[in-house]
C-alpha positions in Angstrom: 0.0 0.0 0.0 1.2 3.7 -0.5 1.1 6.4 2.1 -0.5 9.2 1.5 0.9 12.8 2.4 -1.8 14.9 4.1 -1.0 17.7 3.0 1.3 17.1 0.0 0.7 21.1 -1.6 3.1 24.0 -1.1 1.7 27.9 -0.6 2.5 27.9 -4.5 1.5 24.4 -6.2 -0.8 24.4 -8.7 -4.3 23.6 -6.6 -7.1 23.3 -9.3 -7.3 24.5 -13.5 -9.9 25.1 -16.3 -9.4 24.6 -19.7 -10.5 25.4 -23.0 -10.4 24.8 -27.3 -9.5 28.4 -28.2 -10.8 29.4 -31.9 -9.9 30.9 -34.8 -12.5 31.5 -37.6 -14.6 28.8 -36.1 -11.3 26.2 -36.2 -9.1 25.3 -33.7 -6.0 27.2 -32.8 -4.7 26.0 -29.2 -5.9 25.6 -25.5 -6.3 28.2 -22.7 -5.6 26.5 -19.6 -5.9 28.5 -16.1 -4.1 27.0 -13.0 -5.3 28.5 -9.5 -2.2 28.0 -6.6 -3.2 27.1 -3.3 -2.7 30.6 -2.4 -5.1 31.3 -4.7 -3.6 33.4 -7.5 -4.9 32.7 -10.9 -2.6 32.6 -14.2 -3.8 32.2 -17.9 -1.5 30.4 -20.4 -2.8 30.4 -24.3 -1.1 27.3 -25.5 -0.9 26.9 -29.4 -0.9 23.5 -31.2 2.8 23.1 -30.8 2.9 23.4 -26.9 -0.5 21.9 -26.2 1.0 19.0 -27.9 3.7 19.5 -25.7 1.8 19.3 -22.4 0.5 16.4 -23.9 3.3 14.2 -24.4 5.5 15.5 -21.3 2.2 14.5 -19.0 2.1 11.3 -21.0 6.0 10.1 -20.8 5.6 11.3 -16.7 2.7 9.0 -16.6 4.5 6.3 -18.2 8.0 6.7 -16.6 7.2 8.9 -13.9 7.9 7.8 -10.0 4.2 8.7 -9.4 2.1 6.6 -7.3 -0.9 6.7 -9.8 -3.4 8.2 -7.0 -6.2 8.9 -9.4 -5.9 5.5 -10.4 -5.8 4.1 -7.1 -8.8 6.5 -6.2 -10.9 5.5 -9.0 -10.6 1.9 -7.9 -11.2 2.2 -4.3 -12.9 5.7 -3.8 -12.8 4.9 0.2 -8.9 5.6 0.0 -10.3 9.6 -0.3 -12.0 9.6 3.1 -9.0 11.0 4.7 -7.7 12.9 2.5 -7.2 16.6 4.1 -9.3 19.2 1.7 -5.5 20.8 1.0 -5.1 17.4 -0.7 -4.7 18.0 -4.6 -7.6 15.3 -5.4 -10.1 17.5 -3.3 -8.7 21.2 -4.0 -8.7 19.9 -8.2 -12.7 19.5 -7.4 -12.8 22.9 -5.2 -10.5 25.1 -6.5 -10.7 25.1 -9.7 -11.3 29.2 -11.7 -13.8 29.8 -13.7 -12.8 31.7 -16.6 -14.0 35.7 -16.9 -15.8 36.9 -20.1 -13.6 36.6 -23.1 -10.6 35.6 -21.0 -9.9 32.3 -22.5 -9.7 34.2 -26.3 -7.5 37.6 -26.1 -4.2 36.1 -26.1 -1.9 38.2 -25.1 2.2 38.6 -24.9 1.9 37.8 -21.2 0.0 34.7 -21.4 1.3 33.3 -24.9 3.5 30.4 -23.9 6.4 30.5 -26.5 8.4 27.6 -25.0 7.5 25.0 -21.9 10.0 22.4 -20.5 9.3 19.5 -17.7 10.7 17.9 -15.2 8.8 15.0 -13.5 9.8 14.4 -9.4 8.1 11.8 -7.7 4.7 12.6 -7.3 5.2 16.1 -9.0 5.7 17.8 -12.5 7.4 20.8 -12.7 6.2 22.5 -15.6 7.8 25.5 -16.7 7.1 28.4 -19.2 8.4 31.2 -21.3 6.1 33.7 -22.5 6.2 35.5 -25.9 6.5 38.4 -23.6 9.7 36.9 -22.4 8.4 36.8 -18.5 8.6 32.9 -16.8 6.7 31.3 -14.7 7.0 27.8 -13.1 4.1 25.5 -12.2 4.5 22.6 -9.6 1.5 20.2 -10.6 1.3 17.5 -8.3 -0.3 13.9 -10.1 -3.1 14.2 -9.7 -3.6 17.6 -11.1 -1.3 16.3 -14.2 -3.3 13.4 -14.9 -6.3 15.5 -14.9 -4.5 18.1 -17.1 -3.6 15.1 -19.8 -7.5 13.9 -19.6 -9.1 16.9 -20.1 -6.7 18.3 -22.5 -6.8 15.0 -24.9 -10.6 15.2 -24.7 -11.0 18.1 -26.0 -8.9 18.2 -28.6 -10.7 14.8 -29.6 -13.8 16.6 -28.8 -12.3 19.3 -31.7 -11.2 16.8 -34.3 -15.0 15.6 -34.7 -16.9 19.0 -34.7 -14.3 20.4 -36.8 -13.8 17.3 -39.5 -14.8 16.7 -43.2 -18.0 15.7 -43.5 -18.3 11.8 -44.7 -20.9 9.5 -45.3 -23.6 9.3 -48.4 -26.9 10.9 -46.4 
């Protein structure tokens, strides 16, 4: 069995998100993803198709390679293992602190929220995800595993999600 931290979150980990399919012209052009800290301080990073791609695959090797105890896993498959869990936890704060977006925040892109270029580092139970934005400020973002795995699920959905609304048509109706 695995032991679980109580409190596993620092003052700045990356507590809850939102995401979105941002549009151009009615097609596709990237993701808006807004992570809320535990502190509870909001940032808003457009990712174009490059880098959402590369949240993708850097959540998928971690997942795959990681030293992560695969919580949400373990969770799914016995949901009593979440009765202790302090509400600091990152599987409870992911379902109560997660922002809402404000009117037309998730579509004006702008220098200070345009992520330019992301690296990764998986550590144990945490990604480190780090970004550069086109307005050449950083920022770093500790996600702990079960807020990646959560990141990866809802990310690859809706870019699945995209791929049917926005595909040829087919059939002979």
């Amino acid at each position: 069995m695995f032991e679980i931290d109580p409190n596993p979150l620092g003052y700045e980990d990356v507590a809850g998100f939102n995401a979105t399919i941002v549009t151009l012209n009615g097609e596709p052009a990237g993701v808006c993803l807004k992570l809320r800290r535990l502190k509870g301080s909001d940032h808003v990073l457009h990712l174009r198709p490059v880098e959402s791609s590369r949240l993708v695959r850097a959540i998928e090797q971690y997942m795959q390679l990681g030293n992560h105890q695969g919580l949400m896993m373990q969770f799914h498959c016995t949901p009593s293992l979440t009765d202790g869990l302090s509400a600091q936890h990152p599987y409870n704060t992911l379902l109560n602190m997660s922002p809402a977006f404000a009117p037309d925040e998730a579509g004006e892109v702008r220098h200070s929220t345009d992520v330019e270029e992301s690296t990764f580092t998986g550590k144990g139970e945490f990604v480190t995800y780090r970004v550069r934005f086109v307005s050449g400020e950083t920022a770093e973002f500790r996600l702990h595993e079960c807020i990646a795995f959560n990141i990866w699920g809802f990310v690859t959905k809706m870019a699945q999600d995209a791929d049917l609304l926005s595909g040829l048509a087919g059939g002979t109706a």
